[in-house]
N, C-alpha and C positions, 0 to 999 in steps of 0.2 A: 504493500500500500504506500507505503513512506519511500519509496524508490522510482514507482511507477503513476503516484497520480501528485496533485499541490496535497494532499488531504495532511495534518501534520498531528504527530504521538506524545500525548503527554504521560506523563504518568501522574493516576492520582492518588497521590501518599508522599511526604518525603520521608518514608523511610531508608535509609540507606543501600540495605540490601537490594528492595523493591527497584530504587532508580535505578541503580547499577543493571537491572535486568533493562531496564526498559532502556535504559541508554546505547547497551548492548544487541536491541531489537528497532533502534533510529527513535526513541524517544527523543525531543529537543526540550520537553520543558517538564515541569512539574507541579501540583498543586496541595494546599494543605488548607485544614479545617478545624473546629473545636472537635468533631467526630474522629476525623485522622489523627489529629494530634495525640488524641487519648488514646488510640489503638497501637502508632508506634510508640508511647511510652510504655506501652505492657509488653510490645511485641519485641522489643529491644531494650528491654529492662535492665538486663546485666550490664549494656552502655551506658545508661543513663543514671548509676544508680552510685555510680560515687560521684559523678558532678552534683546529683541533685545534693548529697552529704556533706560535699565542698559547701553550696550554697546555703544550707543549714547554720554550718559554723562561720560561714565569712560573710552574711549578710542576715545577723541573728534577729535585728528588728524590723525586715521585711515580712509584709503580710503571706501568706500561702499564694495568695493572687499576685503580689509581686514577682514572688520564686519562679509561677507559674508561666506568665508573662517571659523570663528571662529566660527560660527555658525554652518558650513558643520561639522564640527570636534564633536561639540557637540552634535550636533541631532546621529551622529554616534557613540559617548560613548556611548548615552541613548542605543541604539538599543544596543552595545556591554555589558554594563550590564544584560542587559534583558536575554542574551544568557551565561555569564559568569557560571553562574551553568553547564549547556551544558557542555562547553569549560572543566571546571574542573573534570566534574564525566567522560568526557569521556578523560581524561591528554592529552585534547588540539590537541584531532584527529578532534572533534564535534566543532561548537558554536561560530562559527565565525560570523561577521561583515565585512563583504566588503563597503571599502570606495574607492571611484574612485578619480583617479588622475584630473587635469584639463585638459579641453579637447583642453583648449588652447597650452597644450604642446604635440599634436599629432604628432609633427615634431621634439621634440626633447628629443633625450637621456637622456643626462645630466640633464634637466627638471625634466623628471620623475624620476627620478633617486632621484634625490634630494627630491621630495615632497615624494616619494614612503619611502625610511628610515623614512623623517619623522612622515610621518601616523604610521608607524610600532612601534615606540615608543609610540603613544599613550595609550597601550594598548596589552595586550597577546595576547589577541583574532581578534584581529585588521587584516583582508586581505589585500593587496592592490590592488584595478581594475588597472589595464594598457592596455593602446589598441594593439590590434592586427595589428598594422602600420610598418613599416618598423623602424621605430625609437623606436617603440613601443618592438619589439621581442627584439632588445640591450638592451634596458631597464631590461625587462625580464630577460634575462641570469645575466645580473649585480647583481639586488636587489637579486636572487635566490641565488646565492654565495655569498652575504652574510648574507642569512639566514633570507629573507620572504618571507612569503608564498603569493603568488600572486592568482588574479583571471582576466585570459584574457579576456577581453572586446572587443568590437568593433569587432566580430569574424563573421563570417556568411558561411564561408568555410572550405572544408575538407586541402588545402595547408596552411590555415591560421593556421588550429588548429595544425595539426603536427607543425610549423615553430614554437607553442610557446611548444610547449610538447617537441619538440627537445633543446630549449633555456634552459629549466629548466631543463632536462638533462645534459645539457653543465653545467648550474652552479650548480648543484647537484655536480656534477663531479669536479669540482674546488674545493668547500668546503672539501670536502672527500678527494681531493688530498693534501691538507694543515692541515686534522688532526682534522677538525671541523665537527661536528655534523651537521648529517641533518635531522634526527628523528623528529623534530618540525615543520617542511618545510609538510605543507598538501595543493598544489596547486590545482587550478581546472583551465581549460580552458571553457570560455562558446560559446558555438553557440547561436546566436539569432534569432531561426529557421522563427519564423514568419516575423522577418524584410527581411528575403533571398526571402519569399514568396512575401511578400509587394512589393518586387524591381520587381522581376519578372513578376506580374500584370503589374507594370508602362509598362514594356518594351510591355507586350500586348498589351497595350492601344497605343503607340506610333507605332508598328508598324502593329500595324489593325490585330493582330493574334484573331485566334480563339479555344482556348483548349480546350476541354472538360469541362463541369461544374466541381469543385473540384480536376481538375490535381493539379491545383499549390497552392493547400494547403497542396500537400506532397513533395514540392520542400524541404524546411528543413528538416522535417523529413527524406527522403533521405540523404542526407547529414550528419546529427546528425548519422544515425544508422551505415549508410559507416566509417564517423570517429571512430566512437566505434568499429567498428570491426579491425580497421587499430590497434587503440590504444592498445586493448588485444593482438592482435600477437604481435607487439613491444614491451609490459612490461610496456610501460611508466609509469612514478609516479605522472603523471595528470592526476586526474578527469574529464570527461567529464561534463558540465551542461549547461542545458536546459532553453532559455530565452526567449520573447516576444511572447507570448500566443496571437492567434489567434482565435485558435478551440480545440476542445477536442482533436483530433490528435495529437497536440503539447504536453498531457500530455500522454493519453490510449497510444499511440502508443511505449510509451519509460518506461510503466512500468516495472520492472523484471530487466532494466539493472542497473550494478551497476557505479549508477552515480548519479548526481542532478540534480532537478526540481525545478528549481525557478522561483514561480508561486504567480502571485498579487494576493493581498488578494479578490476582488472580483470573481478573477475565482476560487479561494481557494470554497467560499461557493457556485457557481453557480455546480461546480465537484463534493461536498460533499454532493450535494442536486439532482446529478442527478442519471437518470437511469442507466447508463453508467457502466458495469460490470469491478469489479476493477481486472484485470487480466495479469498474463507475456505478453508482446506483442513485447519486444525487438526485440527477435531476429525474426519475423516476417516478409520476405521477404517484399518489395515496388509492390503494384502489377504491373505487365509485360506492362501490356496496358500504366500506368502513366507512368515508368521510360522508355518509348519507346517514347511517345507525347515528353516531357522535354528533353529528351536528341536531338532528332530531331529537335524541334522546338528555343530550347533555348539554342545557344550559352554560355550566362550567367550561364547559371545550368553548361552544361557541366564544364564550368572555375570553379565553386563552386564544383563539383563533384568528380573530378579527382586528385589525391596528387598533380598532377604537371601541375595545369591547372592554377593557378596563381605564377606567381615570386615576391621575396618580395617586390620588384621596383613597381611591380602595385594592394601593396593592399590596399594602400593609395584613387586612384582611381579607383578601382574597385565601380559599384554602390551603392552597399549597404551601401561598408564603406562610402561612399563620404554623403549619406543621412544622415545619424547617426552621423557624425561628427556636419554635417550642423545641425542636431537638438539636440543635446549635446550643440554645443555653443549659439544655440539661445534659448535654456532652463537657460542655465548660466547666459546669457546677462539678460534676463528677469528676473533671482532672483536677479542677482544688482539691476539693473531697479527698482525693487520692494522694496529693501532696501534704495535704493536712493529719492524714492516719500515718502516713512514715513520719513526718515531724514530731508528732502529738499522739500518739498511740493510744485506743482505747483502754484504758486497765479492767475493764468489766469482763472484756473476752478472752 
């Protein structure tokens, strides 16, 4: 795929191990979360577990959320060294590290705003995740004027994605109207096709529908391939990419277009190990019968479907974002949580 079409491989974890496969398999970039974070701190625990001891005794009146933080930063240089080659052979188009903002500042600007620069110093190669929230698109236009390259998060919608492909437009447009450079500014906006799928089953289930076996595993899909096509007639200078992998649909379906696939490292080897013909599929029509079921059946598709089927006011609460929020801060809580029981051990257990 990464040899024979634009279509580009990210990997989504920076766990160490994990990059190194995907980098080894034409990976160029990498992405991280409060949900990944917490999962390479367990999954690489014997790395992680005299820094964290280090940081106990040499920063004793830091909070758990401090340590935590300091930690999120560093597991995120690792993975941005790893890619730093990338970054440089290709002058800092390739080989990026996306580090996500806190999900506790989904409500505010200036928040992100703030921790978003700071990431951005850590490092060349350094993205910033910001959510796709209404506080989240200001965010966007801000950092992008002045010159980082962001990766939208928390997306699941075709109005979600234009609202930040237009934001980066806006502060592209600023920069360049002041004289500054934006040649370094390599955006992506991500859809999380399978979480749009995920929400849409709940709503089956809640109100006793019955779709077709496999309709609403191309709910994203849809959606991803309509914003790609919105995206090319515009111009825009965001990247479209591709997140929470369900089924081979989620990757077959979107190879050929030029855009990103950031794919966990175990669906990395289950795709590299299967039968599955690595071929164009972009532009490959949605068939008739599914985008007929879903748009009839599912108010929610429709809203995620249409440019103007969500207003910024409701993408806060829109389903999908509202679940991913809920499980970004409760992935968060539980890696304090988790730094908190090694620092401060229960004595009851």
């Amino acid at each position: 795929m990464v040899s024979t079409t634009p279509t580009e491989l990210w990997n989504d974890s920076c766990a160490v191990g994990e990059l190194r496969y995907a980098i080894e398999h034409g990976a160029v970039g990498a992405t991280s979360n409060p949900t990944i974070v917490f999962g390479v701190i367990q999954q690489e625990f014997a790395d992680w577990r005299g820094r964290i001891d280090e940081l106990f005794a040499t920063k004793s009146s830091w909070t758990e959320a401090q340590i935590t933080w300091q930690l999120i930063e560093e597991m995120a240089l690792r993975g941005a060294d790893l890619l730093r080659p990338i970054f440089d052979r290709t002058e800092g188009r390739k080989g990026f590290l996306s580090i996500q903002t806190s999900p506790e500042f989904y409500k505010s600007t200036d928040a992100l705003v703030t921790q978003a620069l700071h990431f951005a110093e850590l490092a060349p190669n350094i993205q910033v995740k910001i959510p796709a929230t209404e506080a989240g698109i200001a965010a966007i236009e801000e950092v992008t004027a002045r010159g980082v390259s962001i990766n939208a998060t928390v997306c699941f919608t075709v109005p979600q994605a234009i609202a930040v492909a237009e934001a980066v437009e806006r502060g592209l447009k600023r920069r360049e109207a002041i004289g500054q450079s934006t040649a370094k500014v390599f955006s992506v906006c991500t859809i999380m096709v399978g979480r749009l799928d995920d929400w849409l089953k709940v709503i089956a289930e809640k109100e006793k529908l019955v779709p077709t076996p496999g309709t609403l595993d191309w709910a994203g899909v849809a959606c991803m391939k309509h914003a790609y096509r919105i995206f090319k007639k515009a111009g825009y200078r965001t990247r479209l990419l591709s997140a929470a992998y369900r089924n081979h649909l989620h990757w077959s379906e979107f190879i050929g277009g030029d855009i990103v696939l950031t794919i966990p490292g175990p669906w990395q080897r289950r795709f590299n190990a299967s039968s599955v013909e690595v071929k164009p599929r972009m532009d490959n029509p949605i068939p008739a019968a599914v985008m007929s079921e879903l748009t009839e059946q599912f108010e929610d598709f429709r809203r995620a479907y249409e440019p103007d089927g969500l207003k910024p006011s409701e993408f806060d609460t829109y389903g999908a974002t509202a679940r991913t929020l809920r499980t970004f801060l409760s992935s968060y809580n539980d890696l304090v949580a988790f730094i908190r029981d090694l620092r401060l051990p229960n004595p009851d257990l």
